[in-house]
N, CA and C of each residue as an Amber inpcrd file, in Angstrom:
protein
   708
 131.7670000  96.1720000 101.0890000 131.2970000  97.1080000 102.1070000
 131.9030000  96.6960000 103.4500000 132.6150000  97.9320000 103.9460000
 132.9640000  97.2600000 105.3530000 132.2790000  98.1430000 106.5000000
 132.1720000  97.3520000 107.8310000 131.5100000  98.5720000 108.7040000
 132.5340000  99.3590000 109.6560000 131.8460000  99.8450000 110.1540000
 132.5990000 101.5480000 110.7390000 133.8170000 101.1440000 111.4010000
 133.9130000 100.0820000 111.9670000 134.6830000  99.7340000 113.2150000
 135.7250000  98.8640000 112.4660000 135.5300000  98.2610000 111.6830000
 136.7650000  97.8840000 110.9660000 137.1840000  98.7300000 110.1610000
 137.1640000  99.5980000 109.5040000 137.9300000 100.8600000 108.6180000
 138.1940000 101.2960000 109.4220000 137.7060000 101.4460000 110.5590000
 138.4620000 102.9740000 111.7670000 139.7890000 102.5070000 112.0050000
 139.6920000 100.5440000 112.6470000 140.9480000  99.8590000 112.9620000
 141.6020000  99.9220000 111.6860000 141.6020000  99.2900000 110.9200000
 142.3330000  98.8240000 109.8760000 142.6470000 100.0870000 108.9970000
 142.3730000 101.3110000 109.2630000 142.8740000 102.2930000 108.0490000
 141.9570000 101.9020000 106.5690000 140.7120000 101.8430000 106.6920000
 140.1600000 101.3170000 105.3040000 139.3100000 102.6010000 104.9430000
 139.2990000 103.3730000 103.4890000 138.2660000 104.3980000 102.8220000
 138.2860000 103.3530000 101.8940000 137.1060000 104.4110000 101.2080000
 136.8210000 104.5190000  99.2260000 137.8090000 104.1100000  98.8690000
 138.1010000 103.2410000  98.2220000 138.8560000 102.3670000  97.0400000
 140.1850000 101.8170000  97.8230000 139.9630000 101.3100000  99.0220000
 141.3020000 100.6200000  99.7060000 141.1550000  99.3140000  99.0290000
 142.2110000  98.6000000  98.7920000 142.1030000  97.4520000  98.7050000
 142.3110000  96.2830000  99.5240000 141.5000000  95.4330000  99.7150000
 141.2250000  94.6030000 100.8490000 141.9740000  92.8140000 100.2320000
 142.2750000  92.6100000 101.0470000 143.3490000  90.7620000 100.1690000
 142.4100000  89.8860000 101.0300000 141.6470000  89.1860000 101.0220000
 140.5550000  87.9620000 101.0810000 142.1460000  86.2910000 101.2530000
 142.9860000  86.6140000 100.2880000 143.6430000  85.6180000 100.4670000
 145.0450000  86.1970000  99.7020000 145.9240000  85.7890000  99.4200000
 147.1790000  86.1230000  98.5660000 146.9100000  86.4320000  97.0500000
 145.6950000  85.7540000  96.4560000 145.1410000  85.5280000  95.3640000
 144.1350000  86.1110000  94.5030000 143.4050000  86.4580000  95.8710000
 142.0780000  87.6320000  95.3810000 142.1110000  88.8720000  96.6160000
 141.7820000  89.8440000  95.7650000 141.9690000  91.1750000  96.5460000
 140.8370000  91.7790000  95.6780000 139.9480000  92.7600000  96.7950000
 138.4630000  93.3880000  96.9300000 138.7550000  94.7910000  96.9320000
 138.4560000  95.4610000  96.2900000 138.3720000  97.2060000  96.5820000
 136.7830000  97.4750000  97.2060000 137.7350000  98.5040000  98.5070000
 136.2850000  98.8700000  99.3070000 135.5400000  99.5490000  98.5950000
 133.9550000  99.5290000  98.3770000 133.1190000 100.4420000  97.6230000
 132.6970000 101.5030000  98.5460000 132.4990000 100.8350000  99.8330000
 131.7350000 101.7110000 101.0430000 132.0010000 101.5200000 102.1810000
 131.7580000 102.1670000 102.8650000 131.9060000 102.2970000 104.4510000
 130.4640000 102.6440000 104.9950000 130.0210000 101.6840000 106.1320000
 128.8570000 101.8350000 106.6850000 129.4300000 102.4360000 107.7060000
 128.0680000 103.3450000 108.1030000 128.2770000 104.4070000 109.1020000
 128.2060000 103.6170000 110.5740000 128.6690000 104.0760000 111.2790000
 128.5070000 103.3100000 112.3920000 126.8930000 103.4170000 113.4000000
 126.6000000 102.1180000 113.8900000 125.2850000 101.8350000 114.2170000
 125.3430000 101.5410000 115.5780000 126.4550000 100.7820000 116.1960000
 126.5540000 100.4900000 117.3150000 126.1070000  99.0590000 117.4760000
 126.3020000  98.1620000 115.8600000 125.7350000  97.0380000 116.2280000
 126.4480000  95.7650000 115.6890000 126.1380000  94.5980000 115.3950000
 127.1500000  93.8420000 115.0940000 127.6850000  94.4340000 113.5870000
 127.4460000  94.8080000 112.7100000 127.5740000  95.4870000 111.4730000
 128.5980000  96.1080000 111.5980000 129.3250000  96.8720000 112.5500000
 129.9270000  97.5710000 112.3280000 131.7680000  96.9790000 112.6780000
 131.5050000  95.5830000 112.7020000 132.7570000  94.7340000 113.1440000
 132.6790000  93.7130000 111.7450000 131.6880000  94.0940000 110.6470000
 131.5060000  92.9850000 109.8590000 132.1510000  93.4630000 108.3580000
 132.6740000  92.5850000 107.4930000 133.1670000  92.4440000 106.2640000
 131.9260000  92.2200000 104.9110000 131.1560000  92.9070000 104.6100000
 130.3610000  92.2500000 103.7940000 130.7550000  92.0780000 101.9620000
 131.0870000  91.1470000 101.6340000 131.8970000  91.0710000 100.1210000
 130.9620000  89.9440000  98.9870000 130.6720000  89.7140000  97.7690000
 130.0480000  88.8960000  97.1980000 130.5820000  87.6420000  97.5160000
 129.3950000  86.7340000  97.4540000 129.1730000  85.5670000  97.2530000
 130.9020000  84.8890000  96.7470000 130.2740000  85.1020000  95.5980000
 131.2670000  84.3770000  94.4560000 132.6890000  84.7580000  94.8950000
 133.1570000  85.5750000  95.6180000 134.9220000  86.1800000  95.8800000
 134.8660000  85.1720000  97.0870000 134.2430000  85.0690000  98.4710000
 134.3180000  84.3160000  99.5190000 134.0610000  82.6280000  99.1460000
 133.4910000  82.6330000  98.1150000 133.7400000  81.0020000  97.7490000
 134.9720000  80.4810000  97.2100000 135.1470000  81.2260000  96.3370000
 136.4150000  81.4470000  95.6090000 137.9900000  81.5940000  96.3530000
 137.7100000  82.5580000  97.1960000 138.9860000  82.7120000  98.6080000
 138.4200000  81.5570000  99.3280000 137.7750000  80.5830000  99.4830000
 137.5150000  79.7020000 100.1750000 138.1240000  77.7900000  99.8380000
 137.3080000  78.4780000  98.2720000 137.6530000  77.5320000  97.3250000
 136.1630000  76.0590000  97.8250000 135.3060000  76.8350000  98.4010000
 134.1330000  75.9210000  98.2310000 133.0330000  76.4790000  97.5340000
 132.1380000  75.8560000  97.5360000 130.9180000  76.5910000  96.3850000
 129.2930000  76.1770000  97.8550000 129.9750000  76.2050000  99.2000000
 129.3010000  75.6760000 100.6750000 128.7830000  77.0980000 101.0340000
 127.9810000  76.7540000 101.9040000 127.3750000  78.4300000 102.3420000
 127.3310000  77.9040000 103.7880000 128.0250000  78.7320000 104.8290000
 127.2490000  78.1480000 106.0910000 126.4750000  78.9750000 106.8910000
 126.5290000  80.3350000 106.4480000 125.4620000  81.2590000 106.9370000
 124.7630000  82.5050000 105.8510000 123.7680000  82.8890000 106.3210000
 122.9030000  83.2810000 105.5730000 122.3300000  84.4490000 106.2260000
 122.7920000  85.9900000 106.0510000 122.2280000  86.8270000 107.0650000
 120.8520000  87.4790000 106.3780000 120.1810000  87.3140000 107.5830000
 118.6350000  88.1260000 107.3800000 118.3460000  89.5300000 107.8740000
 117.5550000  90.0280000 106.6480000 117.2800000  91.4210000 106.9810000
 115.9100000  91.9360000 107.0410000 115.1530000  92.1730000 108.5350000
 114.4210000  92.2670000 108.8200000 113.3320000  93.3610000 108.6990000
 111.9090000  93.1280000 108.1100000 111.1220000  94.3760000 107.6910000
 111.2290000  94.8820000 108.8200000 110.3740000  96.3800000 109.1300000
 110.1790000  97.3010000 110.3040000 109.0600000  96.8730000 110.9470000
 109.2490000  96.1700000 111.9470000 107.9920000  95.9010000 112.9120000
 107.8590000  94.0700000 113.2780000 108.9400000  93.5930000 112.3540000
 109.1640000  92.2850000 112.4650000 109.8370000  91.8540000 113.7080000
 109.6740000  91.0560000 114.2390000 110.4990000  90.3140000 115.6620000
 111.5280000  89.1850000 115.1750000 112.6190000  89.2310000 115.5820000
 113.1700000  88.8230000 115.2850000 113.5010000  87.2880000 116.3590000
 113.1040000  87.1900000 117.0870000 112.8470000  85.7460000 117.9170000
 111.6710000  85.2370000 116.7290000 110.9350000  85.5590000 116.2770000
 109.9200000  85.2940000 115.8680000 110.0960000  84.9590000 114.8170000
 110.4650000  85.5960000 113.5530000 111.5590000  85.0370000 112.3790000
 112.1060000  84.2850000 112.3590000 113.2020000  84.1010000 113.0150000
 114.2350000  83.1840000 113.5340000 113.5300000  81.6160000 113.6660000
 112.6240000  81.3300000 114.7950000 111.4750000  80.4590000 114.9600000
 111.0440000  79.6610000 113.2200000 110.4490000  81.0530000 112.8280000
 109.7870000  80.5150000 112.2200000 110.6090000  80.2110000 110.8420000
 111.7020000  80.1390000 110.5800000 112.4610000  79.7570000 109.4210000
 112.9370000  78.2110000 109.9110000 113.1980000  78.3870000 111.3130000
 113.5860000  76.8330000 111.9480000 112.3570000  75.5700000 111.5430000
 111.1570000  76.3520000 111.6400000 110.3650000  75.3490000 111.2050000
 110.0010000  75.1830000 109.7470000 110.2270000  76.0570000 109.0030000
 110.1300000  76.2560000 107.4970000 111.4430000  75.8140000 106.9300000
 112.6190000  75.6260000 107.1590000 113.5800000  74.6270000 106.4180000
 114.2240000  73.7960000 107.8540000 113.6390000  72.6630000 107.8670000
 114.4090000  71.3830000 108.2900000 115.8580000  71.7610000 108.6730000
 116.7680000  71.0760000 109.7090000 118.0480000  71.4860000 109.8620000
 118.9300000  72.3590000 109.9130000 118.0550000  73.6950000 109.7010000
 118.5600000  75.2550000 109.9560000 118.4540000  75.8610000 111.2200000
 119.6050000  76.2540000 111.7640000 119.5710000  76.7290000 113.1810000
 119.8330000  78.3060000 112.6900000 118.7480000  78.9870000 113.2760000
 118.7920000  80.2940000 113.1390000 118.7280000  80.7920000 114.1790000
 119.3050000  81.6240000 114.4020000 119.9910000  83.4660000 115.7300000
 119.4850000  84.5190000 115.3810000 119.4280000  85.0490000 116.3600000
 119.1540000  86.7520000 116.2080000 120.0830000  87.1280000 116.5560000
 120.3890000  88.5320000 116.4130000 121.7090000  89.1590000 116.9660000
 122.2250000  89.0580000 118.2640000 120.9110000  88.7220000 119.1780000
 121.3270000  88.9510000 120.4470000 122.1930000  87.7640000 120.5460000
 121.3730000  86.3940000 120.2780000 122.0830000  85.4640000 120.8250000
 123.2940000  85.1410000 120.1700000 123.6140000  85.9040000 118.9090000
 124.7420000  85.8680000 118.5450000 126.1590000  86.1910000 119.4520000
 125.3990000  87.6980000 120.0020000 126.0280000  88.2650000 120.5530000
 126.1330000  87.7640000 122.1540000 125.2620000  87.0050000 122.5360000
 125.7040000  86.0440000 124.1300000 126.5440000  85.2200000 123.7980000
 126.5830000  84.2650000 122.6010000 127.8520000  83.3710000 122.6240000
 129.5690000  84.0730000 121.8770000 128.8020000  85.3350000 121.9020000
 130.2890000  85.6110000 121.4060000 131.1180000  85.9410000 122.8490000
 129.5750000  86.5090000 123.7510000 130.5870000  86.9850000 124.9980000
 130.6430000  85.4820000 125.8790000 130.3720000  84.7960000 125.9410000
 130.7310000  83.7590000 126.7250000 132.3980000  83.0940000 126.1070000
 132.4710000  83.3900000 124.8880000 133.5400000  82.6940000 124.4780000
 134.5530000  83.8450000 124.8260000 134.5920000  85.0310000 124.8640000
 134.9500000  86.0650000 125.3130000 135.7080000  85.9450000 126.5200000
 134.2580000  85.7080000 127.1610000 134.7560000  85.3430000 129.0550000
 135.7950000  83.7810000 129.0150000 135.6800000  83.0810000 128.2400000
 136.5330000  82.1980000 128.5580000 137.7820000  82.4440000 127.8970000
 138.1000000  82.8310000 127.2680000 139.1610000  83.3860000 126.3420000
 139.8830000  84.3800000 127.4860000 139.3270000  85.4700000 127.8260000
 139.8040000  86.0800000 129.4130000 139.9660000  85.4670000 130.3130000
 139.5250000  84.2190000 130.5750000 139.7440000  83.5390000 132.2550000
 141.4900000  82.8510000 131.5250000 141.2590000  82.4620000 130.7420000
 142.5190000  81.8400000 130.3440000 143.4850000  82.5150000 130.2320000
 143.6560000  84.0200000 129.2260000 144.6600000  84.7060000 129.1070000
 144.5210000  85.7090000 130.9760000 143.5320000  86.0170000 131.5300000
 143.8690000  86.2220000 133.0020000 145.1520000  84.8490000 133.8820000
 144.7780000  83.6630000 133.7090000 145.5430000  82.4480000 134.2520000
 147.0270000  82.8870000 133.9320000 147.5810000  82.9000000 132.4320000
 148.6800000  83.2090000 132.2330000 149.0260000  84.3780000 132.9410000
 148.0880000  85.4860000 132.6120000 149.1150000  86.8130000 132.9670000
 149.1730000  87.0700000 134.4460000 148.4850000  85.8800000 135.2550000
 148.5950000  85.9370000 136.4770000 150.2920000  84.9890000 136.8080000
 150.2580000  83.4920000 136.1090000 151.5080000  83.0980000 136.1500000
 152.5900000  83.8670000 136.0690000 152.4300000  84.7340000 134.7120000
 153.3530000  85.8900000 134.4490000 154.1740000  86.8790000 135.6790000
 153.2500000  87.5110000 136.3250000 152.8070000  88.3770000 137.4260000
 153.5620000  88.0590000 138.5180000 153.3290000  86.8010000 139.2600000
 153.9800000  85.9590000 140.2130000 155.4310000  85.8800000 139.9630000
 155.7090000  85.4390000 138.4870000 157.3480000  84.9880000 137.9290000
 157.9300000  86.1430000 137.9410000 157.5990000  87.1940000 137.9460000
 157.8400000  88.8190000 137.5610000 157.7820000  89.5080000 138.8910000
 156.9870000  89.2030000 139.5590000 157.4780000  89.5560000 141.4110000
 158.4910000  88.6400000 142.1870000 158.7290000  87.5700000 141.6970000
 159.5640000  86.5910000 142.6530000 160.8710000  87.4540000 141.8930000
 161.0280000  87.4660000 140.4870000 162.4670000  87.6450000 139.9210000
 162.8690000  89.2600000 140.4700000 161.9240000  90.1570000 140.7540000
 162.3120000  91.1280000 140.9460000 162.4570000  91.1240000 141.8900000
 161.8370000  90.9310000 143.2490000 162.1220000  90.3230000 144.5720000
 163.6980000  89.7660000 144.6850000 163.8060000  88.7180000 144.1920000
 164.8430000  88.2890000 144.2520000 166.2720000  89.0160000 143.9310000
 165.9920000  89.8600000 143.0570000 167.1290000  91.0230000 142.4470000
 167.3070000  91.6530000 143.1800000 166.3500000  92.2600000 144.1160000
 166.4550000  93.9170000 145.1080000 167.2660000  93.3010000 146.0770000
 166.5940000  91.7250000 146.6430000 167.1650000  90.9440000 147.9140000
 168.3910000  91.0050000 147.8040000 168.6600000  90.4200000 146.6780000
 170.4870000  89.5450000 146.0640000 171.6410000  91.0780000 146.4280000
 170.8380000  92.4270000 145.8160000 171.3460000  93.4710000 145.5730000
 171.4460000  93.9490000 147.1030000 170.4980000  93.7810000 148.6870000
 170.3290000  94.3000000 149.9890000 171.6630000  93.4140000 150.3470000
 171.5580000  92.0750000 150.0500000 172.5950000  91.0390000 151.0230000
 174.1630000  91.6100000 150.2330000 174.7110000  91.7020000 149.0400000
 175.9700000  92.4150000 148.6780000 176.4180000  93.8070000 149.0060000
 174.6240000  94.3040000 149.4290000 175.5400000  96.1090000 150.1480000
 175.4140000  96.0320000 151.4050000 175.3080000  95.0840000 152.2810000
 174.7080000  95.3480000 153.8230000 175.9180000  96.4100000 154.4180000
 177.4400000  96.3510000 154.4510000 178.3700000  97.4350000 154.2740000
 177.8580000  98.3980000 154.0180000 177.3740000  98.6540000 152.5030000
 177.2060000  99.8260000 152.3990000 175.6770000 100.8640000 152.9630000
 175.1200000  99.8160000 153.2900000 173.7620000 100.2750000 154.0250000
 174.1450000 100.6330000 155.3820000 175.5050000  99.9470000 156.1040000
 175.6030000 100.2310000 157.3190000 176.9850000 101.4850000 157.1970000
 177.8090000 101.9030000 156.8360000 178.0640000 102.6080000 156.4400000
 176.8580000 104.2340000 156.2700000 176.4010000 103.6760000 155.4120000
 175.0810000 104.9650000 155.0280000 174.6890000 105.1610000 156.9600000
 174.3920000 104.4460000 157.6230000 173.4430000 104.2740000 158.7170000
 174.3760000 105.1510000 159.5550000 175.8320000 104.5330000 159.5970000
 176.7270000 105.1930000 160.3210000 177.3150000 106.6590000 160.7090000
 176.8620000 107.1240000 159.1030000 176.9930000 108.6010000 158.7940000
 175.8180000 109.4600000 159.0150000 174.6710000 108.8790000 159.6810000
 173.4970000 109.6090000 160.0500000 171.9010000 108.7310000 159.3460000
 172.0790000 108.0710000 158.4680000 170.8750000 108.2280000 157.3890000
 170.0090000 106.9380000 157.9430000 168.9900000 107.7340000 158.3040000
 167.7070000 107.0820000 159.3590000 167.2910000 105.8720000 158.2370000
 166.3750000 104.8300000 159.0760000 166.0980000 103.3500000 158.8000000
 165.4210000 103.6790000 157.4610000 164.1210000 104.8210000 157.7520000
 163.5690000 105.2300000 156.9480000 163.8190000 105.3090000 155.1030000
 164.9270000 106.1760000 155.3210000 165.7250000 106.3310000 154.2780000
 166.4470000 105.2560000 153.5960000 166.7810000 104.6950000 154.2180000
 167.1170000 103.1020000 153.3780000 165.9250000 102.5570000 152.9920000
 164.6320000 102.7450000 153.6650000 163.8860000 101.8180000 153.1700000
 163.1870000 102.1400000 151.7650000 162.9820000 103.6160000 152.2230000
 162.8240000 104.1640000 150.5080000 163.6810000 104.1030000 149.8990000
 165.0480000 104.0220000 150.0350000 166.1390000 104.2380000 148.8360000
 165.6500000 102.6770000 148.1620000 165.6930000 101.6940000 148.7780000
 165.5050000 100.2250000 148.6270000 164.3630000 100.1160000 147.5660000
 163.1340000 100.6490000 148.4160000 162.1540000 100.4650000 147.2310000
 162.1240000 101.3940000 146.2750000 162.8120000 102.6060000 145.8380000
 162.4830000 102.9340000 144.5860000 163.6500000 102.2530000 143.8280000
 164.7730000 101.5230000 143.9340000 165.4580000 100.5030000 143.0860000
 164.5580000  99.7900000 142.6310000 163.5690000  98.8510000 143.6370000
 162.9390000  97.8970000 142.9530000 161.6450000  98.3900000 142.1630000
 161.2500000  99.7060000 142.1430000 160.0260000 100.2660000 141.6750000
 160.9160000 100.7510000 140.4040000 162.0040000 101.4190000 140.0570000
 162.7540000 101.6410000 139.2020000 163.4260000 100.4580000 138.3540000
 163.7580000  99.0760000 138.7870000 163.6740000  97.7200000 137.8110000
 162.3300000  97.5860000 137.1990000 161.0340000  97.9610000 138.1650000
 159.8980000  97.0280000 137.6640000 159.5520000  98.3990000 136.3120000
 159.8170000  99.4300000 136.4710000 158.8840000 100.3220000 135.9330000
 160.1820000  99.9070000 134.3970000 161.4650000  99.9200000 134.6510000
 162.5260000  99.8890000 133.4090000 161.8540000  98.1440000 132.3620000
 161.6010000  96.8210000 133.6670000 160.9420000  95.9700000 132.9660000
 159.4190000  95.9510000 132.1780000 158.7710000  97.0160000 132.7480000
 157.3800000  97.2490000 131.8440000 157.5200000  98.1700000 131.2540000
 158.5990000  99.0160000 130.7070000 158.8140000  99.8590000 129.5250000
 159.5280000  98.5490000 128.3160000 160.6710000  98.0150000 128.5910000
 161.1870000  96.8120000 128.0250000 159.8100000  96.4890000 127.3310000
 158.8700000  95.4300000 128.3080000 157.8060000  94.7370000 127.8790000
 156.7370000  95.1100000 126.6810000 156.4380000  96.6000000 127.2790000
 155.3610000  97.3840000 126.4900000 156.5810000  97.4960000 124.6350000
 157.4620000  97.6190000 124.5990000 158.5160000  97.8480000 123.3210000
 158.1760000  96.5250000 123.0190000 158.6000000  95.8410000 123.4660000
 158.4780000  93.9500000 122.7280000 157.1020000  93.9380000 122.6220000
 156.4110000  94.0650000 123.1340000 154.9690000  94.0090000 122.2110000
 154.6040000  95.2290000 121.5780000 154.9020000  95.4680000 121.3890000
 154.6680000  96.8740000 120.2540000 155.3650000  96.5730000 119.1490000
 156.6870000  96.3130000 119.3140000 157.4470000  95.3630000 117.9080000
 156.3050000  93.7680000 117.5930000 156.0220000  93.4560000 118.7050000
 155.1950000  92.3440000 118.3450000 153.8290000  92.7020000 117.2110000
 153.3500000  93.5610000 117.9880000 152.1660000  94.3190000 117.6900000
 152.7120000  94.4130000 116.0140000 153.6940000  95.1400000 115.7210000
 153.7480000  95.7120000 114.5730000 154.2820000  94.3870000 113.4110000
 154.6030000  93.4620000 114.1620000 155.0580000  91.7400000 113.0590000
 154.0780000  91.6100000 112.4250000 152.9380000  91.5180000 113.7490000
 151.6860000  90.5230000 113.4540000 151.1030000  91.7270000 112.4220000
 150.7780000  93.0940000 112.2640000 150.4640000  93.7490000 111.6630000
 150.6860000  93.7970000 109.8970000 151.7330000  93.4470000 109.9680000
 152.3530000  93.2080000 108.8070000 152.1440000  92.2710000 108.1250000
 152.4230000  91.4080000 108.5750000 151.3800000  90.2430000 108.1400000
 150.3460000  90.2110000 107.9740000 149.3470000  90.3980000 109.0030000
 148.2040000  90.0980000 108.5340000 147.7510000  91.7340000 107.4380000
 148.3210000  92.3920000 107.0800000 147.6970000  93.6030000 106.1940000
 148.2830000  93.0840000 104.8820000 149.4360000  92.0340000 104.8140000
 149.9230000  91.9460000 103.8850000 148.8790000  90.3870000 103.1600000
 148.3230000  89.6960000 104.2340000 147.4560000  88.7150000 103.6470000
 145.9830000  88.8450000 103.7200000 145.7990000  89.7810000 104.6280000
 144.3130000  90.1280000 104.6310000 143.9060000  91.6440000 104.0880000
 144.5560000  92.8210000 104.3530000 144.4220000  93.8840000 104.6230000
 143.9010000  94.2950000 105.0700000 144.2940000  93.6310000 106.7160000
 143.7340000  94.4510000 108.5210000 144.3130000  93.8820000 109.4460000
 144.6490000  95.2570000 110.1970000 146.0350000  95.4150000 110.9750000
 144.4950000  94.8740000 112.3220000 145.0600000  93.6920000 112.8480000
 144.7530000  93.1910000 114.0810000 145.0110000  93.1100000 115.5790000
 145.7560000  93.7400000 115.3680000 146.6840000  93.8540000 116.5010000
 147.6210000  95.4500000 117.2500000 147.1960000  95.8950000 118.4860000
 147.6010000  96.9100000 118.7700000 147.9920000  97.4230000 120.1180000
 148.5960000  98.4290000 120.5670000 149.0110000  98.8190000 121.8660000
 149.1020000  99.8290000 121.9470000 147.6190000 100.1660000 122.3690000
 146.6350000 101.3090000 122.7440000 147.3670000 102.0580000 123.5490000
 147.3170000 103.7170000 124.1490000 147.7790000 103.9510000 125.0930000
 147.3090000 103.9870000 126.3130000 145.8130000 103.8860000 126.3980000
 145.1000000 102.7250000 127.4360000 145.9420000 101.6930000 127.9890000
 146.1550000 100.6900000 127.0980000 146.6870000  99.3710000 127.4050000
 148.1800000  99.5030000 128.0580000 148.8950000 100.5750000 127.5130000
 150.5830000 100.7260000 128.1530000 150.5300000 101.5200000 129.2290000
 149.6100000 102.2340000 130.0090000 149.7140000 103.2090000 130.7420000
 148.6820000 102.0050000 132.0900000 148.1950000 101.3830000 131.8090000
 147.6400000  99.8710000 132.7030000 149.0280000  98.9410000 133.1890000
 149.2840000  98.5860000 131.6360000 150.6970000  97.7180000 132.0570000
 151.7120000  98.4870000 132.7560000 151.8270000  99.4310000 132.4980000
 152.8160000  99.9050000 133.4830000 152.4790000 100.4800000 135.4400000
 151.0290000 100.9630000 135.1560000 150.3070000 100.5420000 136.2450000
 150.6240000  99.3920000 137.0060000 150.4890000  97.9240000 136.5860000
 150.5620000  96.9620000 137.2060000 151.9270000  96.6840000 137.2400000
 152.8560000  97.3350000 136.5600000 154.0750000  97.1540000 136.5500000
 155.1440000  97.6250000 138.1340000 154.3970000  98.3980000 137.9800000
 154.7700000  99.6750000 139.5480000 154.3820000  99.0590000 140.4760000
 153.1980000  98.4440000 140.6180000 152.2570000  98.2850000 141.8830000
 153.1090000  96.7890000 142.3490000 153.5610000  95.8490000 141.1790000
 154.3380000  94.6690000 141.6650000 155.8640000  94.8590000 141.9380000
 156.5390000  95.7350000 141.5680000 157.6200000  96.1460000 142.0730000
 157.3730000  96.7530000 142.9390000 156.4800000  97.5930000 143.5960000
 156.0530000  98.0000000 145.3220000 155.9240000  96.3240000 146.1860000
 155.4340000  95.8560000 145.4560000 155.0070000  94.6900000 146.4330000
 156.1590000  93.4740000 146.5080000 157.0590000  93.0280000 145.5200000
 158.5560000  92.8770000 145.3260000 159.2680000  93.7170000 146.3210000
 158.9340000  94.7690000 146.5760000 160.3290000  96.0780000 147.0590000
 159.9420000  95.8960000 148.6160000 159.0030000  95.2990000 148.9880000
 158.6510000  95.6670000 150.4800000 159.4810000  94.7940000 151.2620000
 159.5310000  93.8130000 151.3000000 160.2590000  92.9510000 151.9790000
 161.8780000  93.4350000 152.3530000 162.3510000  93.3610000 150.7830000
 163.9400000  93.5640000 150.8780000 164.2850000  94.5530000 151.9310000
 163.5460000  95.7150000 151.1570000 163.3300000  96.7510000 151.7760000
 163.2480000  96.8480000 153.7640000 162.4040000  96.8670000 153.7840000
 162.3100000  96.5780000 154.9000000 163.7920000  95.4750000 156.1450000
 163.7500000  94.4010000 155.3300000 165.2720000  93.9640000 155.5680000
 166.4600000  94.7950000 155.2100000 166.5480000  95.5350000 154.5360000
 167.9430000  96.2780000 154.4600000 167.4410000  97.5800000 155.3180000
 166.6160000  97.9170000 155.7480000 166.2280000  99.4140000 156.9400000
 166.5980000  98.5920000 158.2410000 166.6540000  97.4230000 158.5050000
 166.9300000  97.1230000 160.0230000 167.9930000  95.9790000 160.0260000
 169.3180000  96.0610000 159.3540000 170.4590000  95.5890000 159.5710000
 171.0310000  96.3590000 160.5170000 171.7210000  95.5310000 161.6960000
 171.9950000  96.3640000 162.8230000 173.1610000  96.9130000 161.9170000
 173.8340000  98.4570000 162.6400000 174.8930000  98.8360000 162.1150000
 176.3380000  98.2020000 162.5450000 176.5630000  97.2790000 163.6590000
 177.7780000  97.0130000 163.8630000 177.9270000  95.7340000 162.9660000
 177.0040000  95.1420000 162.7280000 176.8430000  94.1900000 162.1810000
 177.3340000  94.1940000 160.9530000 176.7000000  95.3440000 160.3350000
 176.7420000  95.6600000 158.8780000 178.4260000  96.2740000 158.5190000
 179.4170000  96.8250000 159.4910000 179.9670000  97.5260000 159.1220000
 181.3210000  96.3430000 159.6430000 181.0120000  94.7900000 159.9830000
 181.3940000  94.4520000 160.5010000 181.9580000  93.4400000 159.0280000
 180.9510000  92.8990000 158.5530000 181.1850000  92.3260000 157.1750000
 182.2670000  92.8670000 156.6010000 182.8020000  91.8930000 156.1850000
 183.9930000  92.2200000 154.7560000 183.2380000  92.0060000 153.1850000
């Protein structure tokens, strides 16, 4: 039985077959309807196949299913004191340490994609610059024939808004080929595709893609709108 939210991801109906390991493979019987609760992110398969794909005969959890009117702090409690050495949860607190590990899992992948971010504005920065100091001629030239500060300064920044937006189309493709490795794999050893690039997620990245090539583009920019013209036309 799988729940709603993993068949929706993974492409799973009536009689898909599911791979536990290279060795044993499960045909879905059912699909639980969706509840809105941890169930619907969960795998439920016999005993004997998960020991077996495990290769222990160990149990380390044990889910409980609660009559109507039962409390479940209260259950929980009271099994802690009825078997010795059993730490028992309710959903909730299941569900607080999943989001705390959550939040730290985000502060970390935030750290990188902030490193990222920085390395990805300096390099583009640096490109528009490299590209202002080899045309200063031709910027003064342009200036000479009429074409206000203005106009250089936009011509300037949509180059560098036009690298950043060409590097987060690049990016969004390499992870989408990424997306589709890891997919493969894991459907070919588990059967569920884990991995994806939503069009949420590419229409963000490229969001932030734009907004750091604006912020890359300002400077240069701005330096190639106020090269004096004798100056500029003075260079060889």
């Amino acid at each position: 039985m799988v729940g709603a939210k993993v068949a929706e991801r993974s492409g799973l109906a009536l009689g898909s077959v599911l791979r536990l390991s290279p060795r044993l493979e499960l045909r879905v019987e059912g699909v639980l309807e969706e509840t809105g609760g941890l169930a619907d992110n969960l795998i439920f398969v016999p005993l004997r196949a998960v020991q077996e794909a495990l290769g222990t005969e160990n149990v380390t959890a044990v889910l409980v299913a609660l009559s109507p009117g039962q409390k479940a702090e209260e259950v929980a409690r009271a099994l802690e004191r009825a078997v010795p050495g059993v730490k028992a949860q309710t959903t909730s607190e299941v569900m607080r340490f999943a989001e705390r590990a959550l939040r730290i899992s985000d502060l970390v992948r935030f750290g990188i994609s902030l490193v990222a971010l920085v390395v990805g504005g300096l390099l583009v920065a640096n490109t528009v610059m490299m590209s202002v100091y080899e045309r200063v001629r031709e910027f003064g030239v342009m200036r000479a024939l009429g074409a206000r500060r203005g106009f250089i300064f936009r011509l300037v920044l949509l180059e560098a808004l036009l690298i950043a937006l060409l590097g987060g189309a690049l990016g969004l493709g390499l992870g989408a080929l990424g997306a589709f490795a890891i997919n493969l794999y894991t459907l070919d050893q588990v059967g569920l595709a884990l991995s994806a690039v939503t069009p949420r997620l590419a229409l963000f990245a490229l969001g932030v893609a734009l907004s750091l090539g604006l912020i890359a583009g300002l400077l240069p920019a701005y330096h190639a709108s106020r090269i004096p013209v004798v100056e500029a036309l003075g260079r060889v």
